[in-house]
N, C-alpha and C positions, 0 to 999 in steps of 0.2 A: 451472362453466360460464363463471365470468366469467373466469377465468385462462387458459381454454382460448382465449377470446374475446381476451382481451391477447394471446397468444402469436400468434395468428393475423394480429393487427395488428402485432405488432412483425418478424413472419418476412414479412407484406407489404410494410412500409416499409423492410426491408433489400434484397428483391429490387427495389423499385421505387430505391433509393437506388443499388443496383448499376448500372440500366438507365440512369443519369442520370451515373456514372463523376464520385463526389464524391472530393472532395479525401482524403488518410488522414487529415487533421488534423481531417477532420470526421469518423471513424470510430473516432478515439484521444477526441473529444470524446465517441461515444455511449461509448465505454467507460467514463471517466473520471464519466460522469454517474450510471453503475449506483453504486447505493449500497450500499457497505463493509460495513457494519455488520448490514445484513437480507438480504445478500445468501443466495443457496443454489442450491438443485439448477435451478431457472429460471433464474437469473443466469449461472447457471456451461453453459447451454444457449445461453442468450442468444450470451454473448461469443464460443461457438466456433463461431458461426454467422457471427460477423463476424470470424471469422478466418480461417477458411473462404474468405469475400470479400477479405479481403488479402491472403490469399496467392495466390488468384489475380490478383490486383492488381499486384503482384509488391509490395506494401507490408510491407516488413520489419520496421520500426520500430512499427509498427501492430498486425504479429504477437505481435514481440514485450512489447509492454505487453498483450494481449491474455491470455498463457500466464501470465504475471506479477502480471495480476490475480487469475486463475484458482487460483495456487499460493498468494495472498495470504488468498482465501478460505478455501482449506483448511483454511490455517493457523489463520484464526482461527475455524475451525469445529473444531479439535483435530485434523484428520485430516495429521501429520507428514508419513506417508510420500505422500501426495498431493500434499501443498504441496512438495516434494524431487521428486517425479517433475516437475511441471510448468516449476521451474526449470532442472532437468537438459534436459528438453525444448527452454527456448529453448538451452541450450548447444549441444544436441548439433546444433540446425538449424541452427548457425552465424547464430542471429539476435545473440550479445551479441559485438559485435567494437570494434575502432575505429572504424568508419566509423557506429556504431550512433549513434543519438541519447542525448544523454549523459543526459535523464531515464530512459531506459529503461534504461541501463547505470548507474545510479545505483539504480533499486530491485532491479535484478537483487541488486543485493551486500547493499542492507541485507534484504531477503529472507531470503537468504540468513545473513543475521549471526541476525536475529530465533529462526532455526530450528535455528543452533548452540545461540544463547541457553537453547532450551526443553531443548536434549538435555544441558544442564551443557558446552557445549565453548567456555566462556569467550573463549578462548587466541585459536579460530579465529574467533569471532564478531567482536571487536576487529580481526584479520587481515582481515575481510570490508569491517569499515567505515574500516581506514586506506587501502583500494585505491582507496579513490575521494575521500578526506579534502582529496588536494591540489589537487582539481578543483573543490570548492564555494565555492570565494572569491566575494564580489562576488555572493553569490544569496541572498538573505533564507531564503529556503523550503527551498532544501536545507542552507542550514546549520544552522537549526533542528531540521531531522529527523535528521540528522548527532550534532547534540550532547546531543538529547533521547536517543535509542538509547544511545548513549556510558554518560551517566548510569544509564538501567536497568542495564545491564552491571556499572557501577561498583558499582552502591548490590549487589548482586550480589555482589559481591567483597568488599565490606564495607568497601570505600574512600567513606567518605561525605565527605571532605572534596572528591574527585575528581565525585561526586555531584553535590552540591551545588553546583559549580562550573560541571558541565555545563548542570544545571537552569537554572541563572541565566544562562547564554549563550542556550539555548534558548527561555527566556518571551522576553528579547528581542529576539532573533533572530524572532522568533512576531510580535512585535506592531512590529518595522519593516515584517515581510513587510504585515501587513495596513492598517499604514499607505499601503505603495506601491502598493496594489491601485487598475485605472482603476474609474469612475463601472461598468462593463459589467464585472460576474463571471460570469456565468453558466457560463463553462466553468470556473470555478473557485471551485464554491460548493461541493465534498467538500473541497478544501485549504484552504478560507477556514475553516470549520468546526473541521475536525482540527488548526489554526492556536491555536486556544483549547488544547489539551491541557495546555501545558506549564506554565498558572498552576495547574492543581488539583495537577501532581506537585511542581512546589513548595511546595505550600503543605503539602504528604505528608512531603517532605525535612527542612522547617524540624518538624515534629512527630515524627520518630524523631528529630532530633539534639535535641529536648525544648524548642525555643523557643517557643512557644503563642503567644505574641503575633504574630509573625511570621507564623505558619502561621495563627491565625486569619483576618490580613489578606488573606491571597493564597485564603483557602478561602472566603470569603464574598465576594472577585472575582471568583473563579471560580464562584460561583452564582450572581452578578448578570449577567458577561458570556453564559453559556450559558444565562440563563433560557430564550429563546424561541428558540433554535435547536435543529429537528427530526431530531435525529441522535443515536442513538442507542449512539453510541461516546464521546462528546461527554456524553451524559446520563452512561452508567455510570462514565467518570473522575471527574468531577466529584462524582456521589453517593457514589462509593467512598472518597475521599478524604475529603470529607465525613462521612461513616458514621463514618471512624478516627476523624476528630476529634473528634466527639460524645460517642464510645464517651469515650475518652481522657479530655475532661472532664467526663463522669459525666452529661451530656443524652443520657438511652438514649433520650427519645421519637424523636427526631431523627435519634439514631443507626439504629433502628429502621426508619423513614422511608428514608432514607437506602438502607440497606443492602438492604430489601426490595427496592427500584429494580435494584437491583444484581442482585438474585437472579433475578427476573424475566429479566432484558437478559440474563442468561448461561444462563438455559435452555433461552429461546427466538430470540436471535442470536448470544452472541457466546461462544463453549462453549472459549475458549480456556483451555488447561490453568489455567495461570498465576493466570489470572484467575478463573474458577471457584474453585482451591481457597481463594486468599486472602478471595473474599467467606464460604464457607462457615465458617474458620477465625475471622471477625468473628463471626458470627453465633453460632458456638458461645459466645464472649468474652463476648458481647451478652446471651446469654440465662442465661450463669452466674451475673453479677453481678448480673440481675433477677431471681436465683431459680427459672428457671422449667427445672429440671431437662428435663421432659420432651422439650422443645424442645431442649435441648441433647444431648439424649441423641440424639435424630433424624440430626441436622446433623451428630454423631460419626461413625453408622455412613454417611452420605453420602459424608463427607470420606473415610473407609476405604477405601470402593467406587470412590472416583472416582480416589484414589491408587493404587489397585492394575490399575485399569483402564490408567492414564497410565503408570506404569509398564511393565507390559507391553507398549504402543504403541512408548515411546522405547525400549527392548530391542530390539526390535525393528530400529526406525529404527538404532540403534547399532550392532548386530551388519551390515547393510547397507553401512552406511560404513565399515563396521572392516573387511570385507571389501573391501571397493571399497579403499580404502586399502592392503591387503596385497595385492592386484592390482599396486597399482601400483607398489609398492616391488620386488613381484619381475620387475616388468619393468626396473625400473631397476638393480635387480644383474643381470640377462642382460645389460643393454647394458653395463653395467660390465666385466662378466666379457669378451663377446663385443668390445670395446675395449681386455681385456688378449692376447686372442689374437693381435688384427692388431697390435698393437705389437709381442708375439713374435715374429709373421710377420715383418714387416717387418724386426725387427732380426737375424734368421737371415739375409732376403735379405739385406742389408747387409755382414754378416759373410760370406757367402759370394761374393759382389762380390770385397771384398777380395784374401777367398783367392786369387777367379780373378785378380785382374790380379796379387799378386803371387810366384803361384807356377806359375800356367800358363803366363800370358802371356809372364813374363819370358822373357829369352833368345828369343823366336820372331822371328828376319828376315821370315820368307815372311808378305806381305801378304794372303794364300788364309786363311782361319779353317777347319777340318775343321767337316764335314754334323752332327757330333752336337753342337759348340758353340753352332752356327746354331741349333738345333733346343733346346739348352736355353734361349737367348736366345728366341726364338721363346714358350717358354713362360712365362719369367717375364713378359716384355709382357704376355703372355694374360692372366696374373694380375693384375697391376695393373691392367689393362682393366678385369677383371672386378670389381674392388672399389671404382675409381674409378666407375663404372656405380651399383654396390651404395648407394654413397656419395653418387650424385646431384652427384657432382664438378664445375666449372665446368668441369674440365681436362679431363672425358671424352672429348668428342670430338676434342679433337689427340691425344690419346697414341692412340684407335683408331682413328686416319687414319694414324699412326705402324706399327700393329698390321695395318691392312686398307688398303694405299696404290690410291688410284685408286675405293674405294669411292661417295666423294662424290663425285664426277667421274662416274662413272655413271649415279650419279644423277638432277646435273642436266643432262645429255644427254638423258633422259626428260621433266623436269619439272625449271619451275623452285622449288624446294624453299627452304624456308627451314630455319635453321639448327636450330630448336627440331625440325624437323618431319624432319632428317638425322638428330638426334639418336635420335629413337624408331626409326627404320630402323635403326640400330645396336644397339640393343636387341633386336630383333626379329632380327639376322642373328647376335648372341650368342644367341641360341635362348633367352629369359626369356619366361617365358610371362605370363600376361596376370594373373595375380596378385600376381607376382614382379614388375613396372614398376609396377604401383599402389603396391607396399611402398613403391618405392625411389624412385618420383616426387614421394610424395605425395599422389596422387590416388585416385579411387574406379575400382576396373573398371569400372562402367559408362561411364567419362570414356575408358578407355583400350580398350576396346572400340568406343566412336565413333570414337576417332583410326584404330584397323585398319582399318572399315570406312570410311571417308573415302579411306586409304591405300590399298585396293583399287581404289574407282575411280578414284583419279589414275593409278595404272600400269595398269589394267585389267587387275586379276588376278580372274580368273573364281572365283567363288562357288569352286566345287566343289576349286581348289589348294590346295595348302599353302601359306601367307606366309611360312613359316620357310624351306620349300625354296625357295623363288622367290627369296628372297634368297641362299641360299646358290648357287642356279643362275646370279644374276648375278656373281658373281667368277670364275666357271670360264673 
């Protein structure tokens, strides 16, 4: 009842926040304020509610952090291919471009790295996050998320010196960021928070490379800094890392402590593979060395079930993108292929050029050309018309005012026409049908649909004609 009751208040204060036409930076704020870590299936109702509202907004940017959180969740709910559709989603609306706001074209990509990450695609996750590497200079916050991601990767690869490198840019980068923060956080009390991350994975770092002393210091910082902060991604780093150390130095109560925290936080918010199976894998460690078989024995067959489950997910998600991947490579050998044709083409015209002028033409006084010369001339034009066209060529329209002389003079006898708008007339009077200009435009048929019908009533050609014949009817 009471959740029903929250939803009812938050679905009122969006239509009433609509009715009042707020700013997107105050719609990127409710998003930003929904909390990461508890988030789920209300949250992820929540946001597309307010995206909904920005996209009738025409708020893009707003959109897009909106899908982005959305796929963020998934992610860290374990569900891959969720978290992959939602980011596909902002691509394919054309929300992640240049003109995008560059926080939002910023987690598009580490996103994006995060979910190579879990499928083993190293290679591309690194790819994801040097795309936007040369753009975070001069920003505390994203260079820290920058080089904390880097590091998981690294420590991954089994480059710990690369690791640990990254680690140590990251806490510092983490605690200038929170140094520069004004007196007023409130919009940014989830990145003040997830700010603290990168002292507990150092303190992780300095205990696999075996420095305890090191790692102690930065592991009992990082339980002093995140005592009282309410966030539960923020609790589980810090108890997790904590847990190893314990375990390590042979304080199993602790470790214990510790690690239970962990268990809890991943079963009931934060189900991400990763992390799931490395707290279970403690916990089996945990309870060997206390003796306590039967416990260990539990947390075995968990760890089995939960690996075989994950496994078959990222299979999954793999086999998707290995397909999407051979999609694409075979369209780029048709263009290859289809790019070795018209070079053939062209190089036969070429060669047969030649031939004519120097075995036709030669010796001919009479300035008269014979009807079938004309006529083969007549059609190579056509052809290069038609591939210049094909090709969306600058050049198109001189060489088919070359091709059709008097056509745009026609034209603008009727209406004054502009150049862009002569051009689709030429298309239309090459007989390309309305699937065939969208290829070759770039645009979508719905786009080149509008332009026909627009095209209609400037010449007032009645519904019920043909636009192909009407043009072919004005050259007669």
């Amino acid at each position: 009842m009471a959740k029903k009751l929250l939803s009812c208040l938050f679905l009122f204060f969006l239509l009433y926040s609509f009715s009042q036409k707020p700013s997107e930076e105050s719609f990127k704020n409710i998003i930003f304020d929904i909390k990461f870590t508890t988030a789920g299936d209300q949250e992820i109702k929540k946001i597309d509610s307010i995206i909904s509202i920005c996209h009738q907004s025409g708020y893009k940017n707003c959109e897009a952090f909106g899908y982005l959180k959305i796929a963020n969740i998934y992610n860290k709910n374990n569900d891959i291919k969720k978290a992959f559709y939602y980011t596909d989603l902002a691509e394919k609306k054309n929300l992640i471009t240049s003109e995008t706001d560059f926080e939002a074209v910023f987690y598009f990509y580490t996103i994006r790295s995060l979910l190579y990450q879990k499928l083993g695609e190293r290679v591309k996750a690194i790819k994801m996050l040097d795309e936007v590497a040369g753009r975070v200079k001069d920003n505390s916050y994203f260079e820290y998320l920058l080089e904390w991601q880097y590091a998981g990767i690294y420590n991954e690869m089994g480059d710990r010196k690369k690791a640990l490198k990254a680690y140590k840019n990251a806490y510092l980068k983490a605690k200038e960021y929170r140094k520069k923060q004004d007196p007023d956080i409130r919009n940014n009390l989830n990145k003040l928070s997830n700010s603290y991350k990168p002292i507990a994975y150092l303190g992780g770092m300095y205990q696999q490379a075996g420095k305890m002393d090191s790692a102690k210091i930065y592991i009992e910082e990082a339980l002093r800094e995140t005592k009282n902060i309410d966030e539960k991604g923020i609790q589980y780093t810090t108890s997790f890392y904590a847990g190893e150390y314990y375990l390590q130095v042979g304080d199993y109560k602790k470790a214990q402590h510790h690690l239970l925290i962990c268990k809890n936080i991943v079963v009931y918010h934060y189900k991400s593979q990763n992390n799931h199976e490395a707290v279970i894998e403690n916990l089996i460690n945990l309870y060997g060395k206390m003796g306590q078989k039967d416990s260990a024995n539990y947390y075995s067959k968990e760890l089995l079930a939960l690996k075989s489950s994950n496994e078959a997910q990222n299979k999954e998600q793999k086999d998707i993108l290995d397909k999407r991947q051979a999609t694409e490579d075979n369209i780029k050998k048709k263009e290859r292929k289809t790019l070795m044709y018209i070079c053939a083409g062209l190089l036969t015209g070429m060669i047969c050029v030649v031939l004519y002028f120097f075995y036709f033409k030669k010796g001919k006084t009479e300035n008269t050309i014979p009807s079938e010369i004309i006529s083969g001339q007549d059609n190579d034009l056509f052809e290069q018309v038609t591939m210049l066209a094909k090709e969306n060529n600058p050049e198109f329209l001189t060489r088919f005012n070359d091709y059709c002389p008097g056509f745009s003079e026609k034209l603008l006898e009727i209406e004054n026409f502009k150049s862009s708008e002569i051009r689709f007339c030429a298309y239309l009077y090459l007989n390309f049908s309305t699937k065939d200009i969208a290829e070759y435009t770039f645009t979508s048929v719905r786009t080149v649909q509008t332009k026909k019908y627009r095209l209609r009533k400037k010449l007032n050609i009645p519904n019920e004609a043909d636009i192909y014949l009407w043009f072919r009817d004005l050259m007669k």
